[in-house]
MIDOSE-1310 file (N, C-alpha, C; in nm, 2 decimals, decimal comma, always signed):
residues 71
xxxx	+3,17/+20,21/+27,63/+3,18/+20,16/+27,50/+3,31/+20,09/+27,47; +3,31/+20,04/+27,37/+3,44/+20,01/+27,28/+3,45/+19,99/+27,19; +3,59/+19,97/+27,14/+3,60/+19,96/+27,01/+3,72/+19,83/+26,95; +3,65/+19,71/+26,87/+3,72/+19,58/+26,84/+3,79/+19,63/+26,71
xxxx	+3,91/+19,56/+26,65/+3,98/+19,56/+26,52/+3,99/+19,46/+26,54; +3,93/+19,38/+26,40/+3,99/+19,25/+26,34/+4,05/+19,28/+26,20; +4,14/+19,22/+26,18/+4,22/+19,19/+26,07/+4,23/+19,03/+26,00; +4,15/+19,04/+25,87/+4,10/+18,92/+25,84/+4,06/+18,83/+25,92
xxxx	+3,95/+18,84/+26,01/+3,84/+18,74/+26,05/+3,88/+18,74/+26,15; +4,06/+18,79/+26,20/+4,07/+18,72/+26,37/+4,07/+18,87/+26,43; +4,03/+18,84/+26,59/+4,01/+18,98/+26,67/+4,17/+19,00/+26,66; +4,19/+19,13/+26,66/+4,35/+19,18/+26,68/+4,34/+19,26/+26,82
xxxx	+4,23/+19,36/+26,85/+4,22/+19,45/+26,97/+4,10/+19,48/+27,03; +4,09/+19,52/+27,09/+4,01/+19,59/+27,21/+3,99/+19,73/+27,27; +3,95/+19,81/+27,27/+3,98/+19,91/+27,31/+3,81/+19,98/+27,37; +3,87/+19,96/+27,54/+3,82/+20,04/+27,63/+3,80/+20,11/+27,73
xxxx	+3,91/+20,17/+27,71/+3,97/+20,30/+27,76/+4,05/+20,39/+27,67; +4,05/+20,52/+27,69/+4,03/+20,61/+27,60/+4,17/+20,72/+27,65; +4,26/+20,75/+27,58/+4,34/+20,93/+27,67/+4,31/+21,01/+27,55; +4,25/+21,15/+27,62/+4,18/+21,18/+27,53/+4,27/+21,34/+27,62
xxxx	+4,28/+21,46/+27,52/+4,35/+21,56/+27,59/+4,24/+21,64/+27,63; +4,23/+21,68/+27,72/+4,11/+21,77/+27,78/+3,96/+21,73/+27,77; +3,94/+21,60/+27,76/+3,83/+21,54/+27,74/+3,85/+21,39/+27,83; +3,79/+21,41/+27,97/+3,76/+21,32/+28,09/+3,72/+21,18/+28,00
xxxx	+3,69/+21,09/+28,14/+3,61/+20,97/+28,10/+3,45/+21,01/+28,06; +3,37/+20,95/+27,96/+3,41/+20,84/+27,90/+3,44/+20,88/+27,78; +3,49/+21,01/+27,72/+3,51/+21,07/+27,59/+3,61/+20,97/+27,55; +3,60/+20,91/+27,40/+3,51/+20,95/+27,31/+3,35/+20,94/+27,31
xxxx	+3,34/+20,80/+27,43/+3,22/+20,71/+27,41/+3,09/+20,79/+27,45; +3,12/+20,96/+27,48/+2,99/+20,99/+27,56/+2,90/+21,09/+27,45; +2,96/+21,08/+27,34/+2,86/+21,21/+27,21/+2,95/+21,13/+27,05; +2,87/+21,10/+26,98/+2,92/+21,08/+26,86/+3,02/+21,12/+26,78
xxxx	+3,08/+21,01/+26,77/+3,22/+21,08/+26,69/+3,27/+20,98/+26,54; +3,35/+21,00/+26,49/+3,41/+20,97/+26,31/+3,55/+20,88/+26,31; +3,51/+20,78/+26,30/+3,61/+20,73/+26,27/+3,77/+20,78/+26,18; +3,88/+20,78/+26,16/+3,97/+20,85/+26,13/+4,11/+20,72/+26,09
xxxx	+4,11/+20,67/+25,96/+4,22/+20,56/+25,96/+4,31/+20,65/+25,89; +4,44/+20,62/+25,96/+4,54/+20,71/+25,83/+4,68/+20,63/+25,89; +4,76/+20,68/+25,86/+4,94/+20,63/+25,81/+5,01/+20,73/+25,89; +4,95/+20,79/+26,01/+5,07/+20,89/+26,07/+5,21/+20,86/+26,11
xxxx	+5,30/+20,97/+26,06/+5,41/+21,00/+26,07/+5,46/+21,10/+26,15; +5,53/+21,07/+26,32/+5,56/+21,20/+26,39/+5,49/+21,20/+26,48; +5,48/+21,29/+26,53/+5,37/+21,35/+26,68/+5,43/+21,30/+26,81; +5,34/+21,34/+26,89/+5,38/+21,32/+27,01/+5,40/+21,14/+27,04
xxxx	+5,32/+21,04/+26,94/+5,37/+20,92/+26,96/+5,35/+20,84/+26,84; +5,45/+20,78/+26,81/+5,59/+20,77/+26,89/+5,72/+20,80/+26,89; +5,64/+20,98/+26,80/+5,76/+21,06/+26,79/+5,83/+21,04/+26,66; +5,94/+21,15/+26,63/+5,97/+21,23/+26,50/+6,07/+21,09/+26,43
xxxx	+6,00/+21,01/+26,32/+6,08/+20,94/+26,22/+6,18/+20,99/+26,26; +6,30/+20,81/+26,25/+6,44/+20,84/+26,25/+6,48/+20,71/+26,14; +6,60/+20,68/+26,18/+6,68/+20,61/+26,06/+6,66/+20,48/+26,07; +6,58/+20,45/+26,17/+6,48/+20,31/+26,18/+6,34/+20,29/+26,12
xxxx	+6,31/+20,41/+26,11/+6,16/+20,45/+26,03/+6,15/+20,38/+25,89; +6,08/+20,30/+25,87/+6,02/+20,21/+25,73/+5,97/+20,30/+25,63; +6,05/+20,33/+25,55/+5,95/+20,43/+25,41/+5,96/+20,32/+25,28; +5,88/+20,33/+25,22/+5,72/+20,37/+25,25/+5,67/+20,28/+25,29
xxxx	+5,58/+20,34/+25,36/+5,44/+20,29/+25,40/+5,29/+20,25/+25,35; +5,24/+20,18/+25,38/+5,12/+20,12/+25,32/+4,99/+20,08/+25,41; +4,90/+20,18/+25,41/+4,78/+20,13/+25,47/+4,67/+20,05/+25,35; +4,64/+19,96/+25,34/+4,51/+19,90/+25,30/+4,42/+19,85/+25,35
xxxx	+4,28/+19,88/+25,32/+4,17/+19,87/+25,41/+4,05/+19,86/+25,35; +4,03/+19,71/+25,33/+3,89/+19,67/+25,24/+3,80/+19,71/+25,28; +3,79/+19,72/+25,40/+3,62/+19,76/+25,43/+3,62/+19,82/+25,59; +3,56/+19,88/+25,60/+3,53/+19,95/+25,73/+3,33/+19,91/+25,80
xxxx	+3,35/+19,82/+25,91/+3,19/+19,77/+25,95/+3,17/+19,87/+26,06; +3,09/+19,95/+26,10/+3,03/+19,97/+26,22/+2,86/+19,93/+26,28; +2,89/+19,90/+26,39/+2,75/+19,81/+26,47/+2,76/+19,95/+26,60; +2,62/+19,94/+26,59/+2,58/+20,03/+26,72/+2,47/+19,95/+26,79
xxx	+2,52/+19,96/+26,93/+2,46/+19,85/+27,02/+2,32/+19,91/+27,02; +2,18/+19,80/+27,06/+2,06/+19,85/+27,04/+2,01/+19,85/+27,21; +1,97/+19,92/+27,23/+1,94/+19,94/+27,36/+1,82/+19,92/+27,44
C-alpha cells in the first residue's frame, strides 16, 4: 500500500514503507487502520523541544480525501 500527501493540488509525498514498533512488514498496510493528524511536540522524533523550537504552532487542514483501491 501507500500513502500520497498533497498540499494544495501539488503531490508533497509518498509513503511506502512503513517503521512500525513491533509490527513487521507490511503493518500498517496489512488490517485497517485510522488516520491520526496532529501538531506533536517531543518523543522519540525529533526529540524534546529546545530554544530553536517555533511556538506556536499551527496545523490547518481543510479536508481530509481517502480512496481505497478496488480490486
Amino acid at each position: 500500500g501507500e500513502i500520497r500527501w498533497y498540499v494544495d493540488g501539488q503531490h508533497y509525498q509518498t509513503q511506502t514503507e512503513w517503521y512500525s514498533e513491533g509490527h513487521p512488514f507490511p503493518a500498517p498496510f496489512d488490517q485497517p487502520f485510522h488516520l491520526l493528524l496532529n501538531v506533536a511536540v517531543g518523543g522519540n522524533w525529533p526529540g524534546p523541544p529546545d530554544s530553536t523550537t517555533t511556538f506556536p504552532q499551527k496545523m490547518m487542514v481543510d479536508y481530509v480525501r481517502v480512496y481505497r483501491r478496488v480490486k
